[in-house]
C-alpha positions in Angstrom: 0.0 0.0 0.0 3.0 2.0 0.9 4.5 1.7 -2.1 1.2 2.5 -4.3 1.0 5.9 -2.6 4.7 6.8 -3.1 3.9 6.0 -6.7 1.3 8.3 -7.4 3.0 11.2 -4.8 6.0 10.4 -7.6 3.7 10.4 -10.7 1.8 14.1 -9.8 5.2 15.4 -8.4 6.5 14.5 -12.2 3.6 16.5 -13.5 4.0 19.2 -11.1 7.6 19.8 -12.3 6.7 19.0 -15.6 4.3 22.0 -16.3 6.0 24.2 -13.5 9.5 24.7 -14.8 10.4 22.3 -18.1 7.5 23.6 -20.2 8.1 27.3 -19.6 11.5 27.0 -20.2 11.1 24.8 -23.7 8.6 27.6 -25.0 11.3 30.2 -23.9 14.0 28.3 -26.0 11.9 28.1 -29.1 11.2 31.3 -28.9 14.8 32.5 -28.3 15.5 30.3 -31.3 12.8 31.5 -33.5 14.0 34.8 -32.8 17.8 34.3 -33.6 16.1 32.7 -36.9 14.6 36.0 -37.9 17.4 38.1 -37.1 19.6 35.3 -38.9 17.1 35.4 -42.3 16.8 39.3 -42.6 20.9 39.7 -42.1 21.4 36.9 -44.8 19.1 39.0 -46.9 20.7 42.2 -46.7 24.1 40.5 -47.1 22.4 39.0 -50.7 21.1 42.6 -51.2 24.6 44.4 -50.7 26.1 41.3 -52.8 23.9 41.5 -56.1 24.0 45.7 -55.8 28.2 45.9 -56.0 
């Protein structure tokens, strides 16, 4: 019986730090990374730009 309740204190304490702190920080990352992508895109565009005008 003991052990039953440990599992399920285990299982929702899994959840708890599931949705409380690894989530969050996963959407920060992709958005960090998104980010960097559109910086990265619009730079590589101008640098085409300069190219092809010279």
């Amino acid at each position: 019986m003991g052990r039953m309740v440990m599992l399920v204190v285990g299982a929702l304490l899994a959840l708890w730090v599931l949705f409380t702190f690894i989530l969050p920080m996963l959407m920060g990352l992709l958005q960090l990374a998104l980010i960097v992508g559109v910086i990265g895109v619009i730079v590589f565009v101008a640098v085409t730009l300069v190219g092809r005008s010279r």
